[in-house]
C-alpha positions as CSV (number, residue, x, y, z in Angstrom):
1,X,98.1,123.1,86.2
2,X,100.6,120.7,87.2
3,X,100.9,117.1,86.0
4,X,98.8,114.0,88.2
5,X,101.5,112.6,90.2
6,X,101.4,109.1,89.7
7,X,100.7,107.3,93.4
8,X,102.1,104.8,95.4
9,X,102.9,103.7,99.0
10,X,105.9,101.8,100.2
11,X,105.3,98.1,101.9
12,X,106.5,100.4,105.2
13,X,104.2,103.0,104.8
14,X,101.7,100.4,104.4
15,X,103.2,98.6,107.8
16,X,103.1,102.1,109.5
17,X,99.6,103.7,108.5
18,X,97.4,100.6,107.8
19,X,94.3,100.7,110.4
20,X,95.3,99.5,113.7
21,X,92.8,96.8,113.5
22,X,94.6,94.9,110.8
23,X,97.7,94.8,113.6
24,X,100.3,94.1,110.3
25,X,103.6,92.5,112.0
26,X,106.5,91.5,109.7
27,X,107.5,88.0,109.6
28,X,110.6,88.0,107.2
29,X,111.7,90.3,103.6
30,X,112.3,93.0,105.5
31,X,115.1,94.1,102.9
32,X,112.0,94.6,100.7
33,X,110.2,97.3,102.6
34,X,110.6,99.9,100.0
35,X,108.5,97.9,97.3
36,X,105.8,99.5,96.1
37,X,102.1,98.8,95.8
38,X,100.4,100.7,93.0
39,X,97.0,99.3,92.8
40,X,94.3,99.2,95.8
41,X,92.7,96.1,94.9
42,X,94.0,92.8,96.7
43,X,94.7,89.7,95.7
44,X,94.3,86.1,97.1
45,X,97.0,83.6,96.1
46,X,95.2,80.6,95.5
47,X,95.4,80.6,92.1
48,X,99.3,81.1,92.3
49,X,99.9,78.8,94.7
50,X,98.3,76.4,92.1
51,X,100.5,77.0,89.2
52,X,98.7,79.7,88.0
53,X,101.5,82.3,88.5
54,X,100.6,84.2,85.6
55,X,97.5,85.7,87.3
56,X,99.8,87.9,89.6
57,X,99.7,91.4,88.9
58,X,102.3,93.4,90.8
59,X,102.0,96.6,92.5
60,X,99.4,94.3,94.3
61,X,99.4,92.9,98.3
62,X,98.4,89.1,98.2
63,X,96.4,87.8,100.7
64,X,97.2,84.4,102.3
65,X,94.6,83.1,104.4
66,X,93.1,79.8,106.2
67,X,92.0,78.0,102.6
68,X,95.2,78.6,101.3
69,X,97.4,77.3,104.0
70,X,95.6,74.4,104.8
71,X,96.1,74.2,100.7
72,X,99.8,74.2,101.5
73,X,99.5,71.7,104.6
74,X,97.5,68.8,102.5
75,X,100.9,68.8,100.1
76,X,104.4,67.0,101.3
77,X,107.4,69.0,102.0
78,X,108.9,68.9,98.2
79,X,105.6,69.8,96.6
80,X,105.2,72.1,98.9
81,X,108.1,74.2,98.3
82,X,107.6,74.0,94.8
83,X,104.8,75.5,95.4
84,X,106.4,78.4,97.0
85,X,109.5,79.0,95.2
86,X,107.5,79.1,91.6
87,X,106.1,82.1,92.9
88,X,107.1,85.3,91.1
89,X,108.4,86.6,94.4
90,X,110.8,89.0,92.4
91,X,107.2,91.4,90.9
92,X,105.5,90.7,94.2
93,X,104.9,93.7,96.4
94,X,104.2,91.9,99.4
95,X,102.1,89.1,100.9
96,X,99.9,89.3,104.2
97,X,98.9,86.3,106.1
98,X,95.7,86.7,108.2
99,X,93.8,85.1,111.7
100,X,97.9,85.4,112.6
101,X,98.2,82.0,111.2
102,X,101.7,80.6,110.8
103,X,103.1,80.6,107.2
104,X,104.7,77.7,106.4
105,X,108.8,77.6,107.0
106,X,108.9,77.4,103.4
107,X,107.7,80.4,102.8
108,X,109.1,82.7,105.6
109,X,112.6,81.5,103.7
110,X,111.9,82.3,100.2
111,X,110.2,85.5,101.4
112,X,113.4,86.4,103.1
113,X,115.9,85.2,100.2
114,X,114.0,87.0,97.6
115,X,113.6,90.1,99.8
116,X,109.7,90.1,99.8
117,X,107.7,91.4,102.7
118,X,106.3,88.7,104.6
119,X,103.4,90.1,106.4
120,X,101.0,89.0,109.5
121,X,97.3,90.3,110.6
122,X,95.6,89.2,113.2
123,X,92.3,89.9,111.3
124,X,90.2,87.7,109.0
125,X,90.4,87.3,105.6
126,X,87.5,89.1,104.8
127,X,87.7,92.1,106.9
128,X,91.9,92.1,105.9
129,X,90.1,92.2,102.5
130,X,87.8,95.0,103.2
131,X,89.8,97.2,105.3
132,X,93.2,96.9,103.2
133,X,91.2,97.8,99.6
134,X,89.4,101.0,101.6
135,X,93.0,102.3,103.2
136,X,94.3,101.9,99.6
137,X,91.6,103.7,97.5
138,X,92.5,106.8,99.7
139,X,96.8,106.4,99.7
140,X,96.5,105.5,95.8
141,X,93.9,108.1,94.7
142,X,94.5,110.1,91.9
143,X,96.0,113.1,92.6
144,X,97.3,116.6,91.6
145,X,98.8,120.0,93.5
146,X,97.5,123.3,92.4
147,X,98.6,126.3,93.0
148,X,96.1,128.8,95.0
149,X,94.3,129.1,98.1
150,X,91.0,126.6,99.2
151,X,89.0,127.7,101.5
152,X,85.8,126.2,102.9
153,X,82.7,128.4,102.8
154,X,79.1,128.1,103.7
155,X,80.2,124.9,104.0
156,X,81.6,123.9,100.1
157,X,85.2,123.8,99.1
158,X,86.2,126.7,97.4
159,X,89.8,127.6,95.2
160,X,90.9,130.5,94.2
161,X,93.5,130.8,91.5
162,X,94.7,133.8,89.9
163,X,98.2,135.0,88.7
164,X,100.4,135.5,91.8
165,X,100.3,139.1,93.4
166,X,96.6,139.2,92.4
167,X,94.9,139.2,95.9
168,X,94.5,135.4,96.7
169,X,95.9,135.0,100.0
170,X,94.8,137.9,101.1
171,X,91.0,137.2,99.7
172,X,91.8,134.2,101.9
173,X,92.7,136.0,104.9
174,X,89.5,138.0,104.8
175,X,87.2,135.3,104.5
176,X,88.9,133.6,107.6
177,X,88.5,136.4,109.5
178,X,85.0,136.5,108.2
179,X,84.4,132.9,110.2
180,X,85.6,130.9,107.0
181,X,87.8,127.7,107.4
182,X,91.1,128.0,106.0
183,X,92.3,124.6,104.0
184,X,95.5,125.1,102.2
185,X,97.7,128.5,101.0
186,X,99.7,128.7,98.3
187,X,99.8,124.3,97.1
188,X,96.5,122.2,97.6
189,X,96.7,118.7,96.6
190,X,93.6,117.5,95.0
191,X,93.1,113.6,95.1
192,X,90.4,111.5,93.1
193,X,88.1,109.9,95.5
194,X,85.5,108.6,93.5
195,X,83.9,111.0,91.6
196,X,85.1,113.8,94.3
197,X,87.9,116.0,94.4
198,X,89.0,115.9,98.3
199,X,91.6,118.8,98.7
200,X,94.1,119.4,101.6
201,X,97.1,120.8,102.3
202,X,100.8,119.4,102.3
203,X,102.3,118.9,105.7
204,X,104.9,121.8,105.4
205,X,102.4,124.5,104.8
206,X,99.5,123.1,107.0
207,X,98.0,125.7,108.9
208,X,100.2,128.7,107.4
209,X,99.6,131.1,104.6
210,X,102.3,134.1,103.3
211,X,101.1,137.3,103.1
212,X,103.2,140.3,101.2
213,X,104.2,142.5,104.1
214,X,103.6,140.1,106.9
215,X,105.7,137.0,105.9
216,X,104.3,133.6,107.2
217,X,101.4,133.4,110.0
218,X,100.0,130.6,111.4
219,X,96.3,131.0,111.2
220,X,95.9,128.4,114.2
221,X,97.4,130.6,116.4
222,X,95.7,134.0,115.6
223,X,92.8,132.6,114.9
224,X,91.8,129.0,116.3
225,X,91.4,125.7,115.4
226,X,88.1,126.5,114.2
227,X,89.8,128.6,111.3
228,X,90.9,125.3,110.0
229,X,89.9,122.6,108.1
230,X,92.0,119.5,107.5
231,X,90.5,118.5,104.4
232,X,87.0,119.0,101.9
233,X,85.8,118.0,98.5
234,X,86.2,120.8,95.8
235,X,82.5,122.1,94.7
236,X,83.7,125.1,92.7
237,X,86.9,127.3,91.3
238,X,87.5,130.8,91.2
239,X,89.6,132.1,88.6
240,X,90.7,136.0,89.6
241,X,91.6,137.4,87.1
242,X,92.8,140.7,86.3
243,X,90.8,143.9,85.1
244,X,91.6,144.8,81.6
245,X,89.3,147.7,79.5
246,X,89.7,146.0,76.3
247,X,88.1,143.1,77.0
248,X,84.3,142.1,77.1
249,X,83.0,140.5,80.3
250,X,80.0,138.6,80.7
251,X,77.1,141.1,82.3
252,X,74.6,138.2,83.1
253,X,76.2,135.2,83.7
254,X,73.8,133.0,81.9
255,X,76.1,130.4,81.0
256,X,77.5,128.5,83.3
257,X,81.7,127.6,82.9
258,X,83.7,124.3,84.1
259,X,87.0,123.1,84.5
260,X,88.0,119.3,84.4
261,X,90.2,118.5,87.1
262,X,91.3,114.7,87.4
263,X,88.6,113.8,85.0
264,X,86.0,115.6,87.0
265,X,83.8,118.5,85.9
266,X,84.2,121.8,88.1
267,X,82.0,124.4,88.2
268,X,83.8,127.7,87.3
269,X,83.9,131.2,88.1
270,X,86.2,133.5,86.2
271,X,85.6,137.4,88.5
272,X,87.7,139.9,87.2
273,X,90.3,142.0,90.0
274,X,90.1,145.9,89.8
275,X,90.9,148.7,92.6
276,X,88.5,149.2,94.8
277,X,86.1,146.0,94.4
278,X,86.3,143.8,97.4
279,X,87.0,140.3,96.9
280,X,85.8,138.6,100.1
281,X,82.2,140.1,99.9
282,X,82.2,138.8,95.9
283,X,83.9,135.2,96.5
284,X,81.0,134.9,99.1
285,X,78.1,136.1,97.1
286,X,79.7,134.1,94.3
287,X,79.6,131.1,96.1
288,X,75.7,131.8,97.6
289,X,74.8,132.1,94.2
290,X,76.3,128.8,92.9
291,X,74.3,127.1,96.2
292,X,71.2,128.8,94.3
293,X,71.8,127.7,91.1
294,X,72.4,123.8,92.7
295,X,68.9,124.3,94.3
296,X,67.5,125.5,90.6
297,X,67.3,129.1,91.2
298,X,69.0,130.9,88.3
299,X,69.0,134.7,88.9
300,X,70.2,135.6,85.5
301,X,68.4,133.3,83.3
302,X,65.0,134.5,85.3
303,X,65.6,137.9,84.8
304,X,66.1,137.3,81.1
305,X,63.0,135.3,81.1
306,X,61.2,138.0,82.8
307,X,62.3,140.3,80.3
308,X,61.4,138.2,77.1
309,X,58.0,138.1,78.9
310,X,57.8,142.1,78.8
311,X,59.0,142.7,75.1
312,X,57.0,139.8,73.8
313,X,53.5,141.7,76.0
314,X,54.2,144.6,74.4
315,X,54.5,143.6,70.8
């Protein structure tokens, strides 16, 4: 499993892919674009603005709206600008000015000498507030890429891992064909929304999967857009792994196995690969079975109840 990549967006991703509704203009610090912001949770500048500089956390947007400006306005031109320039404007991500209020000249200078992104929205405070943080908890989630195919059956999110050559994408390939919605071949990136696992696939192999003897197909094509799903939350991993006769496996499946992924529990199944078993049919009984065992109804741990029942009548 590889490492959690550690995320961030740029100040111009942020000006590119924000909602439309915020409308984000930039005023002046252009040359600081590439800053990043680390943290979804946004920041009003009152405080700062006041002296209290030391409450600025970077990686942060700061919010300037109507109460801080007409802050700024009540103060003369020097206080003012001493306002502005004891601003850590060097850690600062970036600061958006909402209702498309004009930020005083003071600002729009020092923004631009220190090369911090001066930004504009047309939207209130509060909504700028709401909207920003819920774009942010998605761009900044916790994330990870895994190696194997997810697919989206009976309507969960399904993985299947398993050393490579073992049958994954072609498990996959079947199950499409069965009416199943591909999500990602080969890498899925995992990110931590919440206490879900959403997983999709990168841009470069969106839509694709590699199968030995075919090369690269492109499932929309053969198959639909109805063979495709952009995203879904993870509900359960299956390991494939392969046959070996010195080993024990589990006959029952009583107990029930997990995997923590991003800090989050994940039901798993480990199904051991051997010629002639076919994979699609067991991923898919495997996973109608785990929809039982959510609703309460444990096959195994019945049966085994049943039995006890019958030895215990007899004695």
């Amino acid at each position: 499993m590889s490492n959690p990549l550690s995320p961030y967006i740029t100040v111009s991703d942020l000006c590119e892919s924000a909602p439309s509704s915020l409308n984000i203009t930039i005023v002046s610090g252009q040359a600081g674009l590439d800053r990043r912001i680390t943290v979804p949770r946004v920041q009003k500048l009152g405080l700062a603005l006041a002296g209290f500089s030391h409450y600025i956390h970077s990686g942060r947007p700061q919010i300037i709206g109507g109460s801080e400006l007409s802050y700024l306005e009540q103060l003369d031109e020097p206080e003012r600008e001493s306002a502005v320039t004891q601003l850590p404007l060097d850690r600062m991500s970036c600061v958006l000015v909402t209702r498309g209020l004009q930020p005083p000249k003071e600002l729009v200078s020092a923004a631009e000498q220190a090369g911090m992104p001066l930004l504009l929205t047309t939207q209130v405070s509060s909504l700028a507030i709401l909207e920003l943080t819920e774009f942010l908890q998605v761009k900044l989630a916790p994330s990870v890429s895994l190696h194997g195919v997810m697919v989206e059956l009976f309507g969960l999110g399904v993985l299947l891992q398993g050393d490579s050559g073992i049958g994954k994408s072609e498990c996959g390939l079947d199950l499409i064909r069965r009416g199943h919605r591909l999500i990602s071949d080969d890498i899925v990136e995992l990110r931590r929304v919440g206490v879900k696992l959403i997983g999709s696939a990168p841009l470069i192999v969106r839509n694709h999967m590699e199968i030995r003897g075919l090369g690269i197909i492109n499932i929309k094509d053969l198959f639909g857009v109805s063979a495709l799903a952009v995203e879904k939350q993870l509900d359960l991993l299956i390991r494939l792994v392969r046959w070996d006769p010195e080993r024990t496996y589990d006959r029952l499946g009583l107990d029930d196995q997990g995997v923590r992924v991003l800090d989050i529990e994940v039901p798993l199944i480990e199904m051991p690969v051997a010629s002639g078993r076919n994979l699609a049919t067991l991923v898919e009984v495997a996973v109608r079975n785990h929809m039982l065992k959510k609703r309460g109804i444990h096959a195994a741990r019945e049966f085994v109840a049943r039995h006890t029942e019958l030895i215990e009548g007899d004695s």
